[in-house]
Structures are given as C-alpha cells and as structure tokens.
C-alpha positions, 0 to 999 in steps of 0.5 A: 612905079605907080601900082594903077599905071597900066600900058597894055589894053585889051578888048574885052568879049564880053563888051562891045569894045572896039570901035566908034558908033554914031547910032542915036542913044534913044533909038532903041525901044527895048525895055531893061538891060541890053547888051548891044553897042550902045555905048561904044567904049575901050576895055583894059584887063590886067591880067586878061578875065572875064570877071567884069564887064560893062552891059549897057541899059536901054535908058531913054533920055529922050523920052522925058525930053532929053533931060540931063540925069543929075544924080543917081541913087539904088536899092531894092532893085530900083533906080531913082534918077534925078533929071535937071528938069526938076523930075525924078524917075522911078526904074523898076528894074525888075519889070522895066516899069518907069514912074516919073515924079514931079518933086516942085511944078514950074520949077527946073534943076532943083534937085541935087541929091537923092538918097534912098534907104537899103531897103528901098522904102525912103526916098529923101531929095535934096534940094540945090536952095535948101529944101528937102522932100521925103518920099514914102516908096513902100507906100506912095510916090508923092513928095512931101517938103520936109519943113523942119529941114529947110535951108539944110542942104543935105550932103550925106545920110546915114539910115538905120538898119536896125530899126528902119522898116517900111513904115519909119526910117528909124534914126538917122543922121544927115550930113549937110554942106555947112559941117552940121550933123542933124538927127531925125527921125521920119514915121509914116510920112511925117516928121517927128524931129530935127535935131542938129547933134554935132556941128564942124563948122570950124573946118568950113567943109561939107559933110559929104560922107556919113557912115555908122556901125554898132559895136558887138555885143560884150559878153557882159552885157547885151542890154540898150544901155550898154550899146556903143556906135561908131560913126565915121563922118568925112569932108574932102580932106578929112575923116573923123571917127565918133565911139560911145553910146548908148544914144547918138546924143550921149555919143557927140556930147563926149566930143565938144571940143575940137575932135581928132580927124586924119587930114589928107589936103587936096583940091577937090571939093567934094567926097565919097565914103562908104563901108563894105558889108557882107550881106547883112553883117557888121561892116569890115572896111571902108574906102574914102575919096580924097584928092590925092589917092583912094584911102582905105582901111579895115575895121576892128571893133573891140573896147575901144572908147572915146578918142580910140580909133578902130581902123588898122590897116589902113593905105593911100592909093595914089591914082594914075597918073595917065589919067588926066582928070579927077576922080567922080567917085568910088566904091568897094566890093569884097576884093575890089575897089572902083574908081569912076574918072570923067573917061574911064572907070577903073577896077583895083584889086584890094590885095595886090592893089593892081589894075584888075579891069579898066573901061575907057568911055569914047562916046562922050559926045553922044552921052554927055560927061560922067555923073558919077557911081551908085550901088544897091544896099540890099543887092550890091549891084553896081551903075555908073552913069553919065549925062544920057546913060545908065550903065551897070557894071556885071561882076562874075566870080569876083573871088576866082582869082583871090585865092592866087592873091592870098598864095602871094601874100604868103597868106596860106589859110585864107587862100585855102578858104577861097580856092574853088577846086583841087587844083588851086587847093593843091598849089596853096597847100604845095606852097604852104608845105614848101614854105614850112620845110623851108624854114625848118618847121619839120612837123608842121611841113609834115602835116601839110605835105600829108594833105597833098598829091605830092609823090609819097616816096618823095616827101618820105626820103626828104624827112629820112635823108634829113633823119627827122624821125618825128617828122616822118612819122607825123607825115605818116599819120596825117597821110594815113588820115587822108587816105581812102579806105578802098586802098587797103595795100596802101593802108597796111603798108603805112600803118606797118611803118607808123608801127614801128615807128611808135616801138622806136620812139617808145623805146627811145623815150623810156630811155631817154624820157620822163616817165610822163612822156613815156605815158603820153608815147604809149598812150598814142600808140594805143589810140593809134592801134586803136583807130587801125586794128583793121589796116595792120596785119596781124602776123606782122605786127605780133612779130614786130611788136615781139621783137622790140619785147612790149609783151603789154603792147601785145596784149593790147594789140591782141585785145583790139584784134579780137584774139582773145585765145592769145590773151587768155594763153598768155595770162594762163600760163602764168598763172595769173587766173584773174586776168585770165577770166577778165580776159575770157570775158570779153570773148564771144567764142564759146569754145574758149569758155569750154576749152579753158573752163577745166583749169581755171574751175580748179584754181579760181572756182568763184571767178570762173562762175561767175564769169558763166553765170554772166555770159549766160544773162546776157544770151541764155544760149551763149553756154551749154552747160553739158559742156561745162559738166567736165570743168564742174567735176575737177571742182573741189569746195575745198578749192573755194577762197576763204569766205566761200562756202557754197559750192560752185557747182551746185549755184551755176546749175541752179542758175542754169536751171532757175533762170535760164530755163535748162531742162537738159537731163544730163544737166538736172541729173548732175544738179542732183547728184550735188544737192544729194551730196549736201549735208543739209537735205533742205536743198534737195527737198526744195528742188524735188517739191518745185521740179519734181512733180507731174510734168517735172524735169527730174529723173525721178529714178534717177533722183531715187538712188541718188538719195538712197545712196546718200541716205537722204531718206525723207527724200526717198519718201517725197521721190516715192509719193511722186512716183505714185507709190504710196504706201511705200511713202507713207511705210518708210515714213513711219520707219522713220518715224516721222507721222507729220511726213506721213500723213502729208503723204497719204493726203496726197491720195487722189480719187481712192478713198479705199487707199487713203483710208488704208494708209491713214489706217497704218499710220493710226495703227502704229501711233496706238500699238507704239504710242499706247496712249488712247488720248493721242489716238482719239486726237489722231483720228480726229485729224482726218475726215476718213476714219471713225472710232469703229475702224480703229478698235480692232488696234486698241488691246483687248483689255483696254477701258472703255471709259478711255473712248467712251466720248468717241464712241458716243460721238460716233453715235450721234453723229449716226443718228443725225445721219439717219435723221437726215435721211428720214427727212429727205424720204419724207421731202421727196415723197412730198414732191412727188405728190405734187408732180401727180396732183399737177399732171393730173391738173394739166389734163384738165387744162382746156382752150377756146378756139373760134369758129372763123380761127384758121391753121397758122400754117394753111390758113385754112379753118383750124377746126376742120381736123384735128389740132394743137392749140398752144398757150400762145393762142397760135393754132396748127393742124396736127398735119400741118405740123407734123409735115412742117417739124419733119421737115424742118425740125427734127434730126434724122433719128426723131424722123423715124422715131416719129414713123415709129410711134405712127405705125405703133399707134394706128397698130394698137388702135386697129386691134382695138384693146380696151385693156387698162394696160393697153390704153396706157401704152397707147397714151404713153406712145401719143404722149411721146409723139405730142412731145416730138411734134408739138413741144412749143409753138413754131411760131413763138417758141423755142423752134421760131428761136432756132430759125433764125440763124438759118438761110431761107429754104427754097420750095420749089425751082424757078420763080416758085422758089422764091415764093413765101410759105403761106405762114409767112405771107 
C-alpha cells in the first residue's frame, strides 16, 4: 500500500479549516501575518497534532493592480515576489515594509526566476529571453543587467557560504535551461567573470537544481590546496554527482567525458534540489523532485574521490496516488519532507515515511493556482504560494514525536537524544532493556534496567531465577549509580548485596580463574569499597568480609573507613612492626600514637621516631611529648638496628625542643637527663650554652645534679656560672685544672670589679704557686686588664730574683707616670678653661644695647623706657612687669611660680635692710641673677618660649566677645 495514501481527515484548530469564504482577498488592510479566514482550506493529521499549520498573510495583490505572483524567493526575513507585470516586490517581513522594484519599464512578464543568496544580500532575476539583472539588497534596490550572462536563462544558482559577504557574492555556480554550468563571480555590483565550466548538453535537459558542500578537513591537511567539493547538479530525470578540487575548474576538468548520473525517467519537465543543513554546518541529506516519487538520501563525506558517490541511504517515495495532479515542489526539514501539489500540500515523516500533516486549498477561485514552495536560508521559515497568496507553513516541536520513531526503528540511543522528558526517556530505556534481555545479552540489559523506574525486586528475581550472577551484580552497580544520596537505607542495603557479591566472584575466580583475572576482581572490588565506604555499615561488612577469610580485604576495607586501631592491631600482633607504623601513619588520632608508641619504641625504635618526628612537622601540636616520655623510657640503644647509633630519645626530644619550640619541664628535664648520660660531654655543653642562660628553659638544678651524678664536671662549672656562683665556677675549674675554662668564667663577671678581680686573683695564684714559672706568670697577668705585677707579688716566693719581673715592674712603672702625666694635663686644661669662663662673665657684664626714644614695650605697647626693662639681642624690648606678668602666666610650671614670689620677696627683703656688705651684695646679685634666669631666659617673641607656643590652643582672656580679642603683642 502506498505510504502517503491517507483516508482519514481532520480539521485542524490551529487553522481556519472548515468551510468556503467568499470574502474579497484584498480586503484586509492588516499589515504582516494574520491568522484570520483568508484562505479557506481542509487539514488532514495523521496522527492528530499540532506540529504544523498554515497562517496565512495579509499580501495584497490588489494593490499593484492584481498582478500574478510568478516566482518566489527567501532569506533574511525577506521576501522577494515576483509579479507578471514585470515588477518585483520587496516584503520585509520584520516591519511589513513593502518596496516594489521595477526590473525593464514598458515591459510585462519578464521575469522567471529569483534567486537571493542565504544571507539576503544578492538578489539575481532571470529573465524569460535570456537576460539577467543583479540586485545588490545590502546596498541599493536597483537592478543592474548582467551583460555577460546574456542569453542564459538561469535555471539554478549555487552561492558561496564561505566567502560570499554583503559586498561580493564569492563564487558561484548558475544552472541554466541548456545544461550549461557558468562560474561567476559578482563584487560590489560589477561583474568580474562568466565563465562556463561544465556543460550537459547531451542529455538535452535544464539544470533545474544546483547544490554544493566542502569536504571536511583531513586530519593531514587543512590547507586551500588540499580542499575538495561535492557538487551535486540535477535535471528532471537525473542527478549527477561532481568530487575533486581544489577549485571548481580543476573539479569539472576530471569529468570530460560523459559523467555518471542516477536516472529516474518521468514526465515532468521541471525539478527541485535541495540539501538540509542545520544551522550553519555541513550539509546531511538532500531530497530531489522527480516524476515518479520524492528521492531522498544522506550524505557521507569521506575519502571518496572522482567517480565515488557519498549518499547512502538512499529511497523513492512514490507520491499518492489520490492525488490527482503533479508535484509544484519540494522541500526538507529535519524530520520532514514537504511535498506542495496544485490542491494540497502534504508533510511526510522521513522516519516512518507516513503522512505527518496534510492541507487541502479550496479557495482556488479566488487565489488562483499553486506557484510553488520557498524557504529561508538563514532562518528556515518555509511559504507556499499561489497566484493572489503568500501563506507560511508554522512548525512547533517539529522533533516532540521523533523520538517515538526512532523507539519503532529499534533505534534506541537516537531516541534517547530526543526525548523531552522522563516519561518518553523511560519507554525507550524500558524498550531498550527489554530488547537486550530478550536477545539474552544479560549484562548489557542489566545496565539499562539500572537507569530505569522499573520495580527493583522485579529486575532482581528476573536475573536471580535466570542464576545470572554477573548480570545481577552489574544491575546492582549501575543502580547504585543512579541512586540519590538522600536514600541512605537504599544505599546500604545495596551496597551490602554488591558486597558479597564481589566475595562470591573473587572467591570463585581464585578458583577457577587466572591470576590476572583474580587481580582485575580485586582491583574492583577495591575501587568499589573505595567510592562506597560511606553506604556500608561497618559491622556488617567486617563480618561478611571475615567470614569469606579475605583477611587483605579487611585491612583495606578498614583503612578506607578510618579504623586505623583494627589495622594497627592487626599488624601488632603479629608482630609485623613496619607495617604497624605505616599503619600508624595514616592516623590522625593521637591516642593510638600514645596507646601504641610503648611497644613499638621497643621493637623498631628508629621507625617509631621518625614516625613522631613526622606527625609533629606537619602540626607541631598533633603529640604531647610528655605523653610519650613512657615509650622513651622502655627504650634501650642496644635495641637500635645495626648502623643506628644515636639514641633515639635523646634525637626526638631535641626535635621537640629545637623545632617545635617544647619548653614543658618535665620534657627539657628528660632531654637532660639523657645528654647527662652520653659519654661525650659536648652534647650537654651545646645544650646548656644555647638553653641555659638567663631566660633559659632548663632547670638549672635540675641540670646540676644530673651532671654531678654523671660526673660531667665541666658541666657543673657552666651550670655554676649560670647560676651566678662564680667562684664556686672558677674554684672547680681550677680543681679540674683547666685555666682556659676559668678564666672564661670569671670574665663573665658583670658589674663587680672587686669579684672579677679576686677570681682572676685565685686562678694567677694557682698558675704561680703550681706553675712556678715566672714567665707564664707575667704572660698570665697580661692576659687581663684587671691586675698589675704589684697585686700578684705577694705569691711569688720570698727569694724569688727580681731580675725575673724586672720588665714588669718597670712597665708597671711607666705606665704610673704616664698616668700621672696625664692627670698634671687635664688639671692644667681645666685651670685654663676656667679662666676663660671668669674673663667671659666679666665680658658680659659690660655688654650694653641701644634703645630708642620713640621704642615701645612689645607686650603694651606703651614707651619701653618709661620703667625698667629687658632688651634682648633680638632688639625685642619688655617691660620687666610686662614679663613677669606675661612668663607667669604662660610660661612657668607651678614650682618656678613660687620660686619667683620667693626670689621677689628675698630681694625687696635685702634691699629694704639696706646692707652695703660685699657679702650681701653678692647674694643680692646671685638672687637677681636667678630671677633674671627665670624670667627673661630668651626672648618671648623669638626665642625658645615663641617656639613652645605653638603646639598650644589660643588662650582665651576674658568671657563674651573679649575672649576672643587679640593681646595687644599680637594685634
């Protein structure tokens, strides 16, 4: 039965189907589209949708004087009518604006095709008696004859996408009534050649269809001269495919002889070809109007080369045979073909190759006979029009059904790509796992039942009654990838069962596997415990694991979840101490460091340090170290392995106290207690000179008995001096009889010369009465700035010869009468300076300064030489009242306030008893002479006191207005 025969019709709602209208076509002023009964049709659905419909427009034929509409052409949201009065209109569709253009004054019915570019932006219209005219629409309207295309009669035109813009149409390829195929190429407006490249004259037909695509690039080479093109060209009855490249003329030069074409005789003299692209990419199929069907195929671009074909998939679709009259033309979407007949036009689904939609036209009276089917290249809207009418075909969800098609075809994945919700996602992936189980691929069914809402029991018993264990634990898997992590009963119910099923199969391949297959299970099934330690309880699967005997699964198992006491255990008991530690490694508990430590500071005392000793770099605060002060003292050096010398104990509190800064006493005292026991003492010394000064954190009595007990007695002698006894220091040096280490301790004497000078007077004491050796008694004395010859006789036995310090008692000497030299010097010098001092006092008194007569008191402003006064160098002159009252109020602290009342009332005191004796005139001069100092020390204005004034606010004399007055000094 023929696929596009169809009985059942039915009105569709969203078109005004249903009944005759006899109302005028040109009636309606409405601009654009409208969706009113303008055009009277019938809609048949099969099955009954809403995916298409017809809306009609409001052209108007009436108002460019009923002219025919001839031919049709789209693209930019623009359509280009051509009328047979030799006119062709422009209909933005956007803003409803229409622009007619008139192609030849004086001359009707010229036209016979138009043919714009993709892009909107070149327009060429062909001419019924071979002229042409080219219309640049980015830039003007006006028609421009294209001389070197006169007498073609252009059929078809094939535009550049690649390199066309709005200025040049790039290369392209016209399709003509004689079989010819011209390049030619069009740059703002003018022409730049015609060139004819490929001609079929033979076969006597036009070339009514003319397509081309690039190859894609090979991974090689994606270079110009490596580009390859397909060009498919096609007549009524043929088709023929063009490949090669680089250029269009290298391209038709391999075809010289005959080339081959698919034939496909009918009677119909005219043809349509067009491609389907999506969007802007390559194109994927093609659809060909020929006499006795729509043929179709699909595109696959490989290395195919000259004389190779890409289309596969290729049908004929015979055309109903309830229709009476011929095919006008064709076009292709996505998922559908439209077929436009002179009464109808019909929609068929590419998949199922059934009638999608189908509109019968019953107006034909009124809007004349069907012209034909246009779409837009850039935007893909789709118009059918007829003599008076422009109407467009609206498509919804063109792809809401598609994925039902690909269910049918048994084309599951492509399905899936087109479902819009989780109901249609569920029937494919349903369909899909029941087609898999039925054709007994288990696992692959497994793993799409997983992604489904079927029952979970359900699926189970299906693969356990069939005892497919690898199926059920597939299903599993995938489910549990599928599940939310809100169900946790779910999650850990699941995971248990996958559990053991990894035990079964792991168990079952060790048996009955290879060694590699054994490796491969395990390896899963730690990746699998891995991604869901969480989901599984612990109880549970420690027993389960126990009780299929995978003791190495346990310890992996119990790694992952953290219990890093069961691990420790494990290794601890027997007695595998290096595994214990990398175990205790990984743990962030301390407890287990301190709970644990004891015995393995017994048996791997190297490991168990260092294993402290990284914990605490990482967080300095991780281990107390008091707390591991128990392990430490189980340790035993003799328990160290063989090329480990250095005790332990003694390098991890050293650690503790060096870098991480420990100063806890019990610790330091410790670290003591073990450097006392080395046998070298240089430990000890380097610890007590870098901790145990002042500030220090070692117990220095502690520290003291520690050595004494050990004997580390040069120790004792540093801990001494540190303790401030020096003279027990320096005494149990020299009982050691180590001068060196004595007289560093008495140099550390600080601030009592009498001490140092009776220590240093012990150690000469003992060099000369056990030395008793003069020159190393000089040599010693010279050593220090503290004693001379004289303080060191006394030691020296009574019949000693002088001549053996007879040098240093005459250096003794000299050095006295310098000193006394130096002394006579300095007494001269300062008798000196104070003559001078007398001479300038004297010269001061005599100093004297000029005062004019018109001169007025810098802080009254009243005649300075009315009273008594103080002239300053400055020339700045102040009444002495002035002054006084001025530095008593401003200047001078409380103290030299009343010492100033004092030295007043001294004064008038002495002067009112009137003593003329030398004596009391000095005291009167040294009193003045101390109240000048207060009072008049600089000058106010520009001296030290103008100085200290200015960090200070401005006083305030008075209240009110008055306040705010300037003192007379400064106004």
């Amino acid at each position: 039965m023929d696929l596009l025969d169809e009985e059942e019709y039915l009105y569709n709602p969203y078109n005004t189907a249903g009944g005759q209208s006899d109302e005028d076509p040109d009636d309606d002023d409405d601009g654009g589209l409208t969706t009113e009964d303008e055009y009277t049709g019938k809609a048949a659905l099969n099955p009954a949708n809403s995916i298409f419909s017809l809306q009609n427009s409001s052209w108007k034929a009436k108002q460019y004087g009923g002219a025919k509409i001839k031919h049709v052409a789209s693209a930019g949201q623009v359509l280009y009518l051509a009328t047979d009065r030799g006119r062709l209109v422009r209909w933005n569709l956007l803003n409803g604006e229409e622009h007619e253009i008139v192609i030849d004054k004086g001359r009707n019915d010229i036209i016979f095709k138009v043919h714009v570019d993709p892009s909107g932006s070149h327009l060429i219209v062909g001419g019924n008696q071979g002229e042409n005219w080219y219309i640049q629409a980015s830039r003007n309207l006006r028609p421009k004859l294209l001389l070197m295309a006169k007498g073609a009669r252009i059929e078809s035109v094939c535009w550049d996408r690649e390199n066309g813009d709005d200025v040049s149409t790039g290369v392209i390829m016209v399709g003509t009534s004689t079989g010819c195929i011209f390049k030619a190429s069009i740059l703002d407006g003018k022409e730049k050649y015609w060139k004819e490249i490929f001609s079929l004259r033979d076969a006597g037909q036009p070339i009514c269809g003319l397509q081309c695509e690039i190859f894609p690039p090979s991974a090689k080479s994606v270079s110009e001269s490596t580009r390859r093109y397909f060009v498919m060209a096609a007549t009524p009855t043929r088709y023929y495919e063009f490949i090669g490249g680089p250029t269009f003329d290298a391209l038709f030069a391999q075809y010289t002889s005959a080339p081959a074409f698919i034939e496909l005789p009918g009677d119909l003299d005219y043809s349509e070809l067009h491609f389907f692209r999506k969007g802007n990419g390559r194109a994927t199929s093609f659809v060909w109007l020929t006499g006795p069907g729509l043929y179709s195929g699909s595109f696959s671009f490989g290395s195919q080369n000259v004389g190779d074909s890409i289309i596969f998939d290729y049908k004929l679709i015979p055309y109903s045979n309830k229709v009476p009259s011929p095919p006008i033309g064709i076009l292709c979407s996505e998922f559908h073909w439209f077929i436009l007949f002179g009464d109808r036009l019909q929609i068929i689904n590419q998949l199922t190759q059934e009638l999608a939609w189908e509109y019968q036209f019953t107006s034909r009276q009124i809007y004349g006979d069907m012209k034909g089917m246009v779409q837009d290249g850039a935007s893909g809207r789709i118009w059918v029009y007829a003599d008076y009418m422009v109407n467009e075909v609206m498509i919804t969800g063109e792809d809401q059904n598609i994925w039902r098609c690909y269910l049918q075809k048994g084309q599951y994945d492509t399905a899936l790509q087109y479902c819009q919700n989780l109901e249609q996602r569920e029937k494919v992936l349903t369909a899909q796992a029941d087609h898999y189980f039925n054709e007994r691929q288990w696992e692959l069914a497994a793993s799409i039942y997983a992604k489904t809402r079927r029952s979970f029991e359900e699926i189970c018993l299906k693969f356990i009654n069939l005892e497919e264990k690898d199926a059920l634990k597939r299903y599993l898997s995938d489910k549990l990838d599928h599940m939310k992590t809100t169900d946790k009963a779910q999650l850990t119910m699941i995971c248990t069962w996958l559990c053991e099923k990894y035990l079964d199969k792991l168990n079952t391949v060790k048996e009955q596997g290879s060694a590699e297959d054994y490796g491969l299970q395990l390896d899963e099934f730690r990746h699998f415990l891995q991604d869901n330690v969480a989901n599984l309880d612990p109880i549970t699967t420690y027993q389960l694991i126990l009780n299929h005997g995978r003791l190495d699964v346990m310890l992996y198992y119990a790694e992952l979840n953290g219990d890093h006491e069961r691990v420790i255990s494990h290794y601890m008991q027997r007695r595998e101490w290096t595994k214990a530690l990398e175990a205790l490694s990984k743990s962030n508990d301390a407890s287990l460091y301190y709970l644990h430590s004891p015995s393995l500071m017994q048996h791997s005392p190297v490991g168990t340090t260092n294993a402290w000793i990284n914990a605490t770099r990482s967080d300095p605060l991780f281990l107390d170290p008091r707390r591991l002060i128990p392990a430490l003292m189980r340790y035993d050096p003799k328990n160290n392995p063989p090329g480990h010398k250095a005790n332990q104990g003694l390098r991890f509190l050293q650690h503790c106290v060096r870098n991480l800064k420990v100063s806890d006493p019990t610790v330091v005292n410790y670290l003591v207690s073990l450097l006392a026991q080395e046998e070298d003492e240089g430990a000890m010394l380097s610890f007590l000179a870098e901790y145990g000064g002042e500030g220090g954190i070692i117990d220095l009595q502690h520290a003291m008995r520690a050595c004494q007990t050990s004997g580390k007695q040069e120790a004792c002698v540093n801990i001494l001096s540190s303790l401030g006894q020096f003279e027990q220091a320096v005494d149990l040096a020299i009982e050691l009889q180590d001068i060196e280490l004595a007289k560093i301790n008495a140099d550390k004497v600080e601030g009592d010369d009498d001490l140092r000078k009776r220590l240093w007077l012990r150690i000469a004491r003992y060099v000369i009465e056990e030395e008793k050796d003069v020159k190393k008694a000089m040599e010693f004395i010279n050593q220090t700035d503290i004693l001379r010859i004289e303080d060191v006789l006394p030691f020296f036995p009574d019949f000693t010869l002088i001549d053996d310090f007879k040098e240093a008692i005459c250096a003794s000497l000299e050095d006295y009468h310098r000193h006394i030299e130096e002394l006579k010097r300095g007494m001269e010098e300062a008798t000196k300076s104070s003559e001078l001092i007398r001479k300038d006092i004297n010269d001061l008194r005599g100093r004297f300064g000029f005062v004019e007569s018109n001169q007025k008191c810098c802080f009254c402003r009243t005649p300075v030489l009315a009273s008594a006064l103080f002239l300053f160098p400055c020339q700045h002159a102040f009444h002495i009242s002035c002054q006084e009252e001025w530095m008593m109020r401003e200047m001078l602290g409380e103290s030299d306030r009343r010492r100033v009342v004092e030295l007043k009332a001294a004064i008038a005191a002495g002067q009112k008893q009137g003593r003329e004796t030398t004596s009391d005139t000095g005291g009167l001069e040294r009193l003045q002479a101390e109240l000048d100092d207060l009072l008049a020390a600089d000058c106010p204005l520009c001296g030290g006191p103008a100085i200290e004034m200015i960090s200070r606010p401005f006083p305030v004399y008075g209240d009110g207005p008055a306040a705010f007055e300037l003192p007379s000094m400064l106004a």
